[in-house]
SETOR-869938 format. One record per residue: residue in three letters; x, y, z of N, C-alpha, C in turn. Coordinates in Angstrom, 2 decimals. Layout:
# residues N
<ALA <X Y Z> <X Y Z> <X Y Z>>;
...
# end
This chain:
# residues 218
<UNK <1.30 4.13 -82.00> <0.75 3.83 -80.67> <-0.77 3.97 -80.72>>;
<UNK <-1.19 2.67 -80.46> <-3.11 3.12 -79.91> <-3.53 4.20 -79.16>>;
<UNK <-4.35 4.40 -79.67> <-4.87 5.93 -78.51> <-6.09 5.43 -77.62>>;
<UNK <-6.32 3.90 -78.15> <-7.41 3.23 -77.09> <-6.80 2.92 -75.66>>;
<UNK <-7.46 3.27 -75.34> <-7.39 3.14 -73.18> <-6.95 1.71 -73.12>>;
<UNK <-6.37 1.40 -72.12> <-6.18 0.07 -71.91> <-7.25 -0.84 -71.28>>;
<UNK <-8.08 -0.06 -71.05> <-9.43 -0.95 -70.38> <-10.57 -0.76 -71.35>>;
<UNK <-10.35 -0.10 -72.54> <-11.07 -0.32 -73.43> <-11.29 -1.84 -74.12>>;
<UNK <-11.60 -3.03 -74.24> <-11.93 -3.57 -75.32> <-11.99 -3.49 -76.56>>;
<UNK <-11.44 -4.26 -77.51> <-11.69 -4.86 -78.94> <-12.85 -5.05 -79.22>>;
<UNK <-13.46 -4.54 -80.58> <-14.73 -5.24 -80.79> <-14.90 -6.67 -80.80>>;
<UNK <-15.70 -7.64 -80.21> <-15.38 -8.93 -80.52> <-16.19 -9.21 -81.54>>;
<UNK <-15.37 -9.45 -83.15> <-16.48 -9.85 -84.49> <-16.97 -10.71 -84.25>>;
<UNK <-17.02 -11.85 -83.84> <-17.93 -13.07 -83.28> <-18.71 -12.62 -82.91>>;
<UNK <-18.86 -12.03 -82.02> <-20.29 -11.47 -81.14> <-21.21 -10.41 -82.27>>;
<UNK <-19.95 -9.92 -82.89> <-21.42 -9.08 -84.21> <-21.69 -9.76 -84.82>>;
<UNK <-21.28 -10.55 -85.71> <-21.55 -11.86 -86.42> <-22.66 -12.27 -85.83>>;
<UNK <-22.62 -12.70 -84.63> <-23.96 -13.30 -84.03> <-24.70 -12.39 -84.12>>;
<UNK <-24.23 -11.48 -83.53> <-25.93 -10.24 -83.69> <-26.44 -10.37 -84.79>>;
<UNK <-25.92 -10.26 -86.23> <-25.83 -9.96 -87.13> <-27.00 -11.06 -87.84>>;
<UNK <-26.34 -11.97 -87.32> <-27.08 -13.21 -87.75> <-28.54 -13.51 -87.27>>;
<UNK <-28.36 -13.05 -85.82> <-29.86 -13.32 -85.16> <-30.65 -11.97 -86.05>>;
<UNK <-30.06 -10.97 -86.13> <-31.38 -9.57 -86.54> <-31.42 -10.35 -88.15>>;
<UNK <-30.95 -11.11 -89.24> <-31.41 -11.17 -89.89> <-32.43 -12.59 -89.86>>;
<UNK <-32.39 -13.56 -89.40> <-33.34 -14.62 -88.99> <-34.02 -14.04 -88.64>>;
<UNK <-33.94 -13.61 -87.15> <-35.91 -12.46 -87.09> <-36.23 -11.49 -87.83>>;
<UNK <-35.26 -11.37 -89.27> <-36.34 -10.31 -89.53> <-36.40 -11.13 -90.50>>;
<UNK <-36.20 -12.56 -91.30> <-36.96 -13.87 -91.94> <-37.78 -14.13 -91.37>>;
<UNK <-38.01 -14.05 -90.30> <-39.48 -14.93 -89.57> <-40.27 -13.68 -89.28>>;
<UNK <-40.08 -12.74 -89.00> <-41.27 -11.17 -89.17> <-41.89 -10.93 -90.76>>;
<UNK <-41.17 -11.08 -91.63> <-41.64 -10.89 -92.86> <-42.31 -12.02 -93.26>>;
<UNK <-41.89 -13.06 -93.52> <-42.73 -14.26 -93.94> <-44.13 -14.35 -93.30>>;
<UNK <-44.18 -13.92 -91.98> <-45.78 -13.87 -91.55> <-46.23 -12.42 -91.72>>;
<UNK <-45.68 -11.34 -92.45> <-46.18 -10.09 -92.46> <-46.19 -10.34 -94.57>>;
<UNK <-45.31 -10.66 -95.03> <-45.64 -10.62 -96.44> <-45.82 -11.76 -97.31>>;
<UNK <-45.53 -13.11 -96.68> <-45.67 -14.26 -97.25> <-44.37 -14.56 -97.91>>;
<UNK <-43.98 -15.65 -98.31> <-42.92 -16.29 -98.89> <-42.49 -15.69 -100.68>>;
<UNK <-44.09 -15.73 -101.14> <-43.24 -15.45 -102.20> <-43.10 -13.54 -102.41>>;
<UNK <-43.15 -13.00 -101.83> <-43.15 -11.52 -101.63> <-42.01 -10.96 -100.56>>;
<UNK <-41.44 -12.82 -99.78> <-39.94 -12.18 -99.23> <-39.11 -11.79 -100.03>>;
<UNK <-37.95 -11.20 -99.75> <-36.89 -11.15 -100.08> <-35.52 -11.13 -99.63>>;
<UNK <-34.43 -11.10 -100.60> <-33.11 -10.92 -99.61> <-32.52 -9.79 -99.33>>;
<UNK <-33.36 -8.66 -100.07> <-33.22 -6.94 -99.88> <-34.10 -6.95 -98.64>>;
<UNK <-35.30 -7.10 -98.72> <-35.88 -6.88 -97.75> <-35.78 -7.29 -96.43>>;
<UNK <-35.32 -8.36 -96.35> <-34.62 -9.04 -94.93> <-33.09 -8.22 -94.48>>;
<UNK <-32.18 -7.93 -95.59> <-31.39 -6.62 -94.91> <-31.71 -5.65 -94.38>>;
<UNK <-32.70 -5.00 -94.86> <-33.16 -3.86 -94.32> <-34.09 -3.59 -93.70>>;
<UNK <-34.82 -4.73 -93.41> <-35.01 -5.35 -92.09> <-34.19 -5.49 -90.63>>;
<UNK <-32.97 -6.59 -91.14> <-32.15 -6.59 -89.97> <-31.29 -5.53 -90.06>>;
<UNK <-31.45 -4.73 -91.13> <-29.98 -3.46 -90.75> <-28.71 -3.86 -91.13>>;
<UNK <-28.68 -4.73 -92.06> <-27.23 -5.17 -92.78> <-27.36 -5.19 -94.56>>;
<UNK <-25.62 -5.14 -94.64> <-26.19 -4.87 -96.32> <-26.49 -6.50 -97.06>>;
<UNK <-27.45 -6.35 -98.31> <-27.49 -7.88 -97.82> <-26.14 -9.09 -98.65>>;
<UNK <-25.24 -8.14 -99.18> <-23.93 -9.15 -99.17> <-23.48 -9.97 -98.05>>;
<UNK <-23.90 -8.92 -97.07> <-24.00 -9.47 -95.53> <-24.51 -11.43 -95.40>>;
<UNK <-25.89 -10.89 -96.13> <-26.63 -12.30 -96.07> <-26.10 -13.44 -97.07>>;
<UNK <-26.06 -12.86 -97.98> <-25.31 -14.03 -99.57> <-23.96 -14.61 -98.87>>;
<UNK <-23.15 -13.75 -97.69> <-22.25 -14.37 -97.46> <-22.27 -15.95 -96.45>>;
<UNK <-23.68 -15.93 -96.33> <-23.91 -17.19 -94.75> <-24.93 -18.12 -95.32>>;
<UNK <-25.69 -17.34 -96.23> <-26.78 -18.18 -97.04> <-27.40 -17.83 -98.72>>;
<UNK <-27.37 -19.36 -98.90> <-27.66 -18.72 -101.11> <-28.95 -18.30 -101.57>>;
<UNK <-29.55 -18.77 -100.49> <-31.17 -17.83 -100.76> <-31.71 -17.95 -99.71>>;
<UNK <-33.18 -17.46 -100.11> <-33.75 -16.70 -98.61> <-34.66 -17.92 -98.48>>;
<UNK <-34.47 -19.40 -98.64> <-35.04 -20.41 -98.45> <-34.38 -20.85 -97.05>>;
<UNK <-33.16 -20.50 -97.45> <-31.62 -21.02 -96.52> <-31.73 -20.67 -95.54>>;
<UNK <-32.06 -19.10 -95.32> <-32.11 -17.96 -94.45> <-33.50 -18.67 -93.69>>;
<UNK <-34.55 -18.88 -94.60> <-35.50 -19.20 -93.60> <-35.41 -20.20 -92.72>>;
<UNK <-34.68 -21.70 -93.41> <-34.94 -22.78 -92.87> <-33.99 -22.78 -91.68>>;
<UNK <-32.76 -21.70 -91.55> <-32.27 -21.90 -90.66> <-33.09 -20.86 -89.10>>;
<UNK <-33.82 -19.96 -89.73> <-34.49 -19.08 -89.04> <-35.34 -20.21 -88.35>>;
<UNK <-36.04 -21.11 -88.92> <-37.28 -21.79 -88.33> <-36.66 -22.62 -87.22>>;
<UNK <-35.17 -23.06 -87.67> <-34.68 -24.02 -86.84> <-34.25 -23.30 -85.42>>;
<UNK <-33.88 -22.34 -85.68> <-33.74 -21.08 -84.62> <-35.39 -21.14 -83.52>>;
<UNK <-35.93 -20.68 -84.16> <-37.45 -20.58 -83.75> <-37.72 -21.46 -83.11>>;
<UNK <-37.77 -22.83 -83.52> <-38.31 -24.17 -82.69> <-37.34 -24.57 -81.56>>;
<UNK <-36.22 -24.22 -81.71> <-34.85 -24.15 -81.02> <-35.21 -23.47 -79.43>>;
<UNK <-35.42 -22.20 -79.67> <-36.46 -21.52 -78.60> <-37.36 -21.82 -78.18>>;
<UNK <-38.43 -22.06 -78.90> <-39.83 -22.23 -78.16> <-39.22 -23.56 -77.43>>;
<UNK <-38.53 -25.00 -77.49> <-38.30 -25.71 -76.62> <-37.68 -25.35 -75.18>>;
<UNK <-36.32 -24.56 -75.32> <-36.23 -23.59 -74.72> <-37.00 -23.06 -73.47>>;
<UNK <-37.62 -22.55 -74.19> <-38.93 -21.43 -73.79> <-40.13 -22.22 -72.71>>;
<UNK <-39.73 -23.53 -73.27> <-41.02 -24.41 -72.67> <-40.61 -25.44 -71.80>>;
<UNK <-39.45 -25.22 -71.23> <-38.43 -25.92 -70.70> <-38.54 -27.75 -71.52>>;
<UNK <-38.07 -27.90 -72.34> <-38.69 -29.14 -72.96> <-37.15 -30.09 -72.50>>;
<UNK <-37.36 -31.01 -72.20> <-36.33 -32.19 -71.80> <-36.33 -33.51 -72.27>>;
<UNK <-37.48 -33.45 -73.23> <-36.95 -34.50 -73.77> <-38.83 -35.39 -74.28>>;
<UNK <-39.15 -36.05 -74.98> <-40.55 -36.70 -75.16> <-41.10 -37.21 -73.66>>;
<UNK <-42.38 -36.82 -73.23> <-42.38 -37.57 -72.12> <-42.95 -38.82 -72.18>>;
<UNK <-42.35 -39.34 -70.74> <-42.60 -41.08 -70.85> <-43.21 -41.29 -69.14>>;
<UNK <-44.47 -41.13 -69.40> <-45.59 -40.86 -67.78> <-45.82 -42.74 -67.56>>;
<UNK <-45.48 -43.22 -68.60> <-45.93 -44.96 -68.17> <-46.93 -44.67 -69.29>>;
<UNK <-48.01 -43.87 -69.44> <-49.12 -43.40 -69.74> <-48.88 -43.14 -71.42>>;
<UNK <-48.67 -44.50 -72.52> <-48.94 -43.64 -73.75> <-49.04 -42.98 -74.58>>;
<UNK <-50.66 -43.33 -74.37> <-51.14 -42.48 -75.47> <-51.38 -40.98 -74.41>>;
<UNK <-51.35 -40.97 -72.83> <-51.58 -39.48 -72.84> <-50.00 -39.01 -73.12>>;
<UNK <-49.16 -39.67 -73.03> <-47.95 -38.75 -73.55> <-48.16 -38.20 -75.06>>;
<UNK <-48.42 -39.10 -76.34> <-48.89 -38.50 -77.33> <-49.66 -37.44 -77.27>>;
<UNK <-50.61 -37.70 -76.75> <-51.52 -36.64 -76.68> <-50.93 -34.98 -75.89>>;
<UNK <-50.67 -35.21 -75.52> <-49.81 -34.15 -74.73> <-48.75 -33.34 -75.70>>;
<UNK <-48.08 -34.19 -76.75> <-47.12 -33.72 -77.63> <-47.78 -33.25 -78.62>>;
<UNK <-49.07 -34.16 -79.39> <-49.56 -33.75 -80.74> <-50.48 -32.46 -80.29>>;
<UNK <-51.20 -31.71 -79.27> <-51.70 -31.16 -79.10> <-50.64 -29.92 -78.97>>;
<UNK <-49.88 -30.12 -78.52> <-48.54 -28.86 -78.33> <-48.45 -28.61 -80.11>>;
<UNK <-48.42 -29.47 -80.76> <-48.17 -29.60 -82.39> <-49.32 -28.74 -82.89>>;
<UNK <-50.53 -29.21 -82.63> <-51.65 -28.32 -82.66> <-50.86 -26.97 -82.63>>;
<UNK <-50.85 -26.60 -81.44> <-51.35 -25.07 -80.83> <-50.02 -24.09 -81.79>>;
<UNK <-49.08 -25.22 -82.10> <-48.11 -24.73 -82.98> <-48.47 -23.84 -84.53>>;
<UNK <-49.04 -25.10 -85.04> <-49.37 -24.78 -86.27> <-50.64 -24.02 -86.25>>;
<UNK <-51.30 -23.91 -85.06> <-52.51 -22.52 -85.34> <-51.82 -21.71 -85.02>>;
<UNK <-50.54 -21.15 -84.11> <-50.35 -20.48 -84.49> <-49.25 -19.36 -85.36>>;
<UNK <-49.49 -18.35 -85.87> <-48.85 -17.63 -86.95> <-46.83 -17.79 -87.24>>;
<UNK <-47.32 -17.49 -85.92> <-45.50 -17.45 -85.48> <-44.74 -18.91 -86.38>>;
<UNK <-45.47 -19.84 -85.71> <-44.19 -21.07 -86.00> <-45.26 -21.70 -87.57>>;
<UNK <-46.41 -20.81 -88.30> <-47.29 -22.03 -89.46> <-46.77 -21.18 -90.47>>;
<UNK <-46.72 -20.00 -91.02> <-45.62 -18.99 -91.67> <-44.73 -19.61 -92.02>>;
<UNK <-43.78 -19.80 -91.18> <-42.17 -20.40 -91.63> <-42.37 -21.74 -92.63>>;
<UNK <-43.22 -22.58 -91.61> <-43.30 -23.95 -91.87> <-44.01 -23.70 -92.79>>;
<UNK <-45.12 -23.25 -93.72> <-46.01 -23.34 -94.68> <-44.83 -23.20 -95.63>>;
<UNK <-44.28 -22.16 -95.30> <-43.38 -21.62 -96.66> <-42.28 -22.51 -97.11>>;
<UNK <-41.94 -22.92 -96.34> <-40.38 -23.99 -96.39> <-41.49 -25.05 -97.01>>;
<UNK <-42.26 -26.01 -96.48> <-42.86 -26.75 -96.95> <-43.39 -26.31 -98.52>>;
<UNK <-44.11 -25.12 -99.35> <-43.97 -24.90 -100.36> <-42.98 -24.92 -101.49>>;
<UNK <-41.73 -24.13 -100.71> <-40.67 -23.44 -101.35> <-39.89 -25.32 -101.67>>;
<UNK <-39.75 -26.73 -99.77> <-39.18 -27.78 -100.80> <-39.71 -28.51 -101.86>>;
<UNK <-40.74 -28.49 -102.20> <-41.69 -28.99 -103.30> <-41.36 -28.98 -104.85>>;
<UNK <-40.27 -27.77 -104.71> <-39.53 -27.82 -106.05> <-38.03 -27.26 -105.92>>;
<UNK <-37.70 -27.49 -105.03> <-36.61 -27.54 -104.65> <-35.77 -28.41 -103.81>>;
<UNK <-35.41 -29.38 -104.32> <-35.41 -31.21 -103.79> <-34.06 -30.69 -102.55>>;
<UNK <-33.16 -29.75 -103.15> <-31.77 -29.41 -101.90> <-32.33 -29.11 -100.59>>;
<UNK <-33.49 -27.96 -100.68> <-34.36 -27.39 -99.44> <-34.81 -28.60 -98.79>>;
<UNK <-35.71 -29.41 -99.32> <-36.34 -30.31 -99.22> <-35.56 -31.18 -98.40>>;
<UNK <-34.50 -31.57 -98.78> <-34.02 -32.78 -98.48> <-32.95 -32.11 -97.20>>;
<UNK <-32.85 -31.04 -96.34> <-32.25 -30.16 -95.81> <-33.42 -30.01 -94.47>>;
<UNK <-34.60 -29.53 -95.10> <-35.96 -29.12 -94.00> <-36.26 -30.88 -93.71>>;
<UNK <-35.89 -32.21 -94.56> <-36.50 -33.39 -93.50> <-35.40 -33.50 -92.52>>;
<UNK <-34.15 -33.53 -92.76> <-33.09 -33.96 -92.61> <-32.70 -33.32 -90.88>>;
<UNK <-33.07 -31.66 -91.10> <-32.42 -31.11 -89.76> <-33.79 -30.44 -89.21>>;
<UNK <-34.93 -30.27 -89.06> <-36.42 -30.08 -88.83> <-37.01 -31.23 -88.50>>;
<UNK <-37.08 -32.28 -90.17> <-38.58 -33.06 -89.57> <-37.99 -34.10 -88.91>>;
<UNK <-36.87 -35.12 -89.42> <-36.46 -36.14 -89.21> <-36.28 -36.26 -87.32>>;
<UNK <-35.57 -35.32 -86.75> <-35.13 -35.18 -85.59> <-36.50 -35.36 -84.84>>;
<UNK <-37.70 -34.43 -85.11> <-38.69 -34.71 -84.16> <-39.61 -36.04 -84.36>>;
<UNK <-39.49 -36.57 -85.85> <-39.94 -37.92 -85.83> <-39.33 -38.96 -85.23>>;
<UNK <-38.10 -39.11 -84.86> <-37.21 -39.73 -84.00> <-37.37 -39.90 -82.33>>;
<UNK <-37.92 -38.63 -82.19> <-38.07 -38.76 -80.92> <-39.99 -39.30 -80.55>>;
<UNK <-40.53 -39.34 -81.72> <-41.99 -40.78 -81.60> <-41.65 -42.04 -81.70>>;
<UNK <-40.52 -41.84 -82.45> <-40.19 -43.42 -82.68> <-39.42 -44.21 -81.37>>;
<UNK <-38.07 -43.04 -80.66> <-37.98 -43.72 -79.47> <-38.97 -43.88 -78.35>>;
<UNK <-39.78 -42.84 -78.31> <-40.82 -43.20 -77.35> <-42.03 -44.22 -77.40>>;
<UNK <-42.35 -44.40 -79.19> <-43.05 -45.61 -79.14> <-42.10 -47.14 -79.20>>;
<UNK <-40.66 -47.06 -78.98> <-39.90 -48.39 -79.36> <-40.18 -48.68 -77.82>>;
<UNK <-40.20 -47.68 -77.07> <-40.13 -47.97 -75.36> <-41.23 -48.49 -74.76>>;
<UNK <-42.45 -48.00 -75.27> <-43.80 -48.76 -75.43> <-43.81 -49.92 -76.13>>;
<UNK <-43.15 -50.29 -76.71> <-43.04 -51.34 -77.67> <-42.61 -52.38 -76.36>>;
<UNK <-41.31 -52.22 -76.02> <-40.38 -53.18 -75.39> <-40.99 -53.38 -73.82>>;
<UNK <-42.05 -52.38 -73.41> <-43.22 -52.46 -72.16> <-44.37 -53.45 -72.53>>;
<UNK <-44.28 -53.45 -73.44> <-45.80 -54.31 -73.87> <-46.72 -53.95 -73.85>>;
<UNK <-46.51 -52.35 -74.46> <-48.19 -51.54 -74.69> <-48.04 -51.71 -75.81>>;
<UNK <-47.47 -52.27 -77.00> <-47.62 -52.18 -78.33> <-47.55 -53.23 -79.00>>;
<UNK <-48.27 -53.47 -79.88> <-47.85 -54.87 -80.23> <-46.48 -55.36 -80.57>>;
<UNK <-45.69 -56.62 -80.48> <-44.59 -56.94 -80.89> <-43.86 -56.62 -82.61>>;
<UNK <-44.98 -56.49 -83.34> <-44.15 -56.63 -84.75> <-44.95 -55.26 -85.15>>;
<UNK <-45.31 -54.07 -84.17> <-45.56 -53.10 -84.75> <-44.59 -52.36 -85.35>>;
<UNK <-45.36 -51.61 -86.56> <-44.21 -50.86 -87.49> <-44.11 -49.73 -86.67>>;
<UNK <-42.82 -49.35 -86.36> <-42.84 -47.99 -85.15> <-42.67 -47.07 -86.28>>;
<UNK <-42.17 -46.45 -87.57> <-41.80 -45.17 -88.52> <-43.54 -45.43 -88.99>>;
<UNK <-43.72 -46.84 -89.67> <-45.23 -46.08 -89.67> <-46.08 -45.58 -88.97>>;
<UNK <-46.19 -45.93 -87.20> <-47.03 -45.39 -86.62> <-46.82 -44.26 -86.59>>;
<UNK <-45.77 -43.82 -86.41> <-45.34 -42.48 -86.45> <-46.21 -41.64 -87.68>>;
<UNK <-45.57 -42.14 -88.95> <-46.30 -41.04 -89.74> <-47.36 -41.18 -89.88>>;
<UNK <-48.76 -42.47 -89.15> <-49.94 -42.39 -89.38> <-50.48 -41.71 -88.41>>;
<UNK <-49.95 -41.26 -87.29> <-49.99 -40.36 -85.76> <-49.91 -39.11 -87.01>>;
<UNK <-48.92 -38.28 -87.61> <-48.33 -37.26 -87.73> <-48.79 -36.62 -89.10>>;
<UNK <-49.27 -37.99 -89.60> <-49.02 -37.38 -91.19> <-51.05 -36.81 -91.14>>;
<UNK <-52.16 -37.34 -90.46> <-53.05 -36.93 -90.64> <-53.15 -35.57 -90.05>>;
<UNK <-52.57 -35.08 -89.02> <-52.39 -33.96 -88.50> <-51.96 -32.49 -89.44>>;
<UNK <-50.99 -33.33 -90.00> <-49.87 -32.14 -91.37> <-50.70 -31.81 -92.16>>;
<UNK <-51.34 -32.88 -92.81> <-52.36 -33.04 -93.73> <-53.24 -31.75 -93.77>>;
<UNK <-54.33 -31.81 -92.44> <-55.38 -31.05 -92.29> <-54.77 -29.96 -91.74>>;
<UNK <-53.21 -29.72 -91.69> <-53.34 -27.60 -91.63> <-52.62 -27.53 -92.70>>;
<UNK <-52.02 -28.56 -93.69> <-51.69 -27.63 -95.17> <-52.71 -27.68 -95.83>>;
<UNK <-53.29 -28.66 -95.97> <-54.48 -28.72 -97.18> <-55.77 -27.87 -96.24>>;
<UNK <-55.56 -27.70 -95.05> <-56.81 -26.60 -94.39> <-58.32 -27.79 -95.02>>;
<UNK <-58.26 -28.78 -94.52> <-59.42 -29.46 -94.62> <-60.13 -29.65 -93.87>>;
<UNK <-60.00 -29.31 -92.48> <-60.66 -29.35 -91.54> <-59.96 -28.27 -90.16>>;
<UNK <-61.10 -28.24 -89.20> <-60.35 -27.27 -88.02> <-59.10 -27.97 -87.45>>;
<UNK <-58.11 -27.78 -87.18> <-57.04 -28.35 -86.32> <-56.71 -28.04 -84.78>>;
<UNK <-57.67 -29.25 -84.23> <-58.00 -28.97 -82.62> <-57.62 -30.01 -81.79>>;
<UNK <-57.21 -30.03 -80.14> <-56.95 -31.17 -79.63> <-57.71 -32.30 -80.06>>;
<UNK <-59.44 -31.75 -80.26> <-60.08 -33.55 -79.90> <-59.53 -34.13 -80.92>>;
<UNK <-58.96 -33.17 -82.50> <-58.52 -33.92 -83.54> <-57.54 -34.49 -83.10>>;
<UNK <-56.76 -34.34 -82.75> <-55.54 -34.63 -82.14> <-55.70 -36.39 -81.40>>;
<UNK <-56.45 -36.06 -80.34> <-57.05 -37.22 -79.32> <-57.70 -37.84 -80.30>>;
<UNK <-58.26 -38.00 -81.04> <-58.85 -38.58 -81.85> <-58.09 -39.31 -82.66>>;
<UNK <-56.79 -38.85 -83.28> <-55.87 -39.66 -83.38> <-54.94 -40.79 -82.89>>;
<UNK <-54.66 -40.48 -81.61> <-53.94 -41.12 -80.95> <-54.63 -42.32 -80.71>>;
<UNK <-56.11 -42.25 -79.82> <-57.01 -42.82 -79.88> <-57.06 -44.26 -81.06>>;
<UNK <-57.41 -43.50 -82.64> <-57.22 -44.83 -83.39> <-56.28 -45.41 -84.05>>;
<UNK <-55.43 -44.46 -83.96> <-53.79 -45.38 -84.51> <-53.63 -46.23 -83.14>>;
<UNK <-53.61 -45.91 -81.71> <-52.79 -46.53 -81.50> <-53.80 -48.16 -81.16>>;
<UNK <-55.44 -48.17 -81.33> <-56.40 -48.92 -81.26> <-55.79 -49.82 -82.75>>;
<UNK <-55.83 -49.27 -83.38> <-55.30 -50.25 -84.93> <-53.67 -50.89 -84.84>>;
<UNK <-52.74 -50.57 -83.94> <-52.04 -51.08 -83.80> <-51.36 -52.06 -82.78>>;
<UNK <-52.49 -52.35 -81.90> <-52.34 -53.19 -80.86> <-52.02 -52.47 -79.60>>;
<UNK <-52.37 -50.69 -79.62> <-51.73 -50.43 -78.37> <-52.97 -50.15 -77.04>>;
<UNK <-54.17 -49.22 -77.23> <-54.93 -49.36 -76.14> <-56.14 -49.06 -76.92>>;
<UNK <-57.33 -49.49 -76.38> <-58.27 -49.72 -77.04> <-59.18 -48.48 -77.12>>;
<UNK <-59.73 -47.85 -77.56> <-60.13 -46.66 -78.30> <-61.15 -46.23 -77.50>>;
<UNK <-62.00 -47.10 -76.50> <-62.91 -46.57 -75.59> <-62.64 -46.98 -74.30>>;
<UNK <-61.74 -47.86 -73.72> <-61.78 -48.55 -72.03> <-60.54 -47.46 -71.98>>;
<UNK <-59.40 -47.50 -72.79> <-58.25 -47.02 -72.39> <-57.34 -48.10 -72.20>>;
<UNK <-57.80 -49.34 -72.16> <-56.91 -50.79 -71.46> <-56.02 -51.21 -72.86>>;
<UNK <-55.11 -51.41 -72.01> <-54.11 -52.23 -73.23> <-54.62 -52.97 -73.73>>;
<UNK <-54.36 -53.39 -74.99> <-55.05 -54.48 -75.79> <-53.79 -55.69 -75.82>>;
<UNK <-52.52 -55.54 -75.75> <-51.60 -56.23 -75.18> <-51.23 -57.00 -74.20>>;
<UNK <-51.46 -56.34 -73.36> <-51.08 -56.57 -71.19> <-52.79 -57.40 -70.96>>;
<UNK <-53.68 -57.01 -72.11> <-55.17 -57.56 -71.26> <-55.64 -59.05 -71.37>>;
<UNK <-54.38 -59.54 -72.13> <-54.88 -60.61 -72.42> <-55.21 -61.15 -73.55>>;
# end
């Protein structure tokens, strides 16, 4: 016979599991910006989150795994956090770009979300599984959502007809990435605006000083 009360509860393992899982992701994303990537570990992230780390080998095969799912966690939140609903579509463009790549900005200055991402970005560089894992469930998803928002500009007639929408995308995205891994320059809105500005001037969408469509004007 149980000697538990009848209004006692069962532990529910699901729910530790989850705990379990969240204290070791934050304590992947506390260390990576407190010791750097290659000075993490998978001891140290147990005893961090307070589990042994068979704990961890059992959910993930390295602490690449652990991170990339930590980051996805992370960005998961801050949308969350920022009530985000979706790319916005004001009628307005390039200030919708601008509005997004500058949020991208304030991202990657700061520590919290450029940590994770520096490291994953190192760590897929020689590790093609990571790699092909961090475009797949990270980058791919948020490049998707430039591409529907510039196909919608497209089909309005702010863009030119036979514009390449994946390239604009990565010529919007990829100068941005550029200058906070390689740290070649400050990474600030006007950079930002400054972008939007001449991609979308080189691609038929508004002209780089009136603001006027270069499409709709005639």
């Amino acid at each position: 016979m149980s000697s538990r009360s009848p209004d006692t509860k069962a532990p529910d393992p699901a729910r530790r599991n989850d705990r379990s899982r969240r204290a070791i992701l934050d304590a992947a994303l506390a260390l990576v910006t407190e010791v750097g990537y290659n000075k993490l570990t998978i001891e140290a992230i147990a005893a961090r989150a307070g589990v042994g780390k068979q704990t961890i080998y059992r959910w993930w095969p390295s602490k690449a795994a652990v991170l990339l799912d930590a980051s996805l966690a992370l960005f998961g939140d801050a949308e969350t956090e920022a009530d985000w609903t979706g790319f916005p579509d004001t009628g307005d463009l390039a200030a919708d770009l601008k509005l997004v790549l500058r949020v991208t900005v304030d991202q990657f200055n700061d520590e919290k979300y450029a940590a994770p991402t520096r490291a994953l970005t190192a760590a897929g560089a020689t590790d093609p599984e990571l790699s092909a894992r961090f475009t797949e469930q990270l980058l791919e998803p948020q490049l998707a959502l430039y591409e529907t928002r510039l196909r919608a500009a497209r089909d309005a007639g702010q863009l030119a007809p036979d514009a390449d929408l994946r390239l604009t995308v990565e010529m919007l995205v990829g100068p941005l990435t550029y200058r906070w891994l390689m740290r070649t320059g400050p990474l600030t809105h006007a950079f930002a605006d400054g972008l939007v500005d001449r991609v979308l001037g080189g691609v038929g969408g508004v002209d780089a000083v009136t603001g006027v469509s270069k499409v709709t004007e005639g």
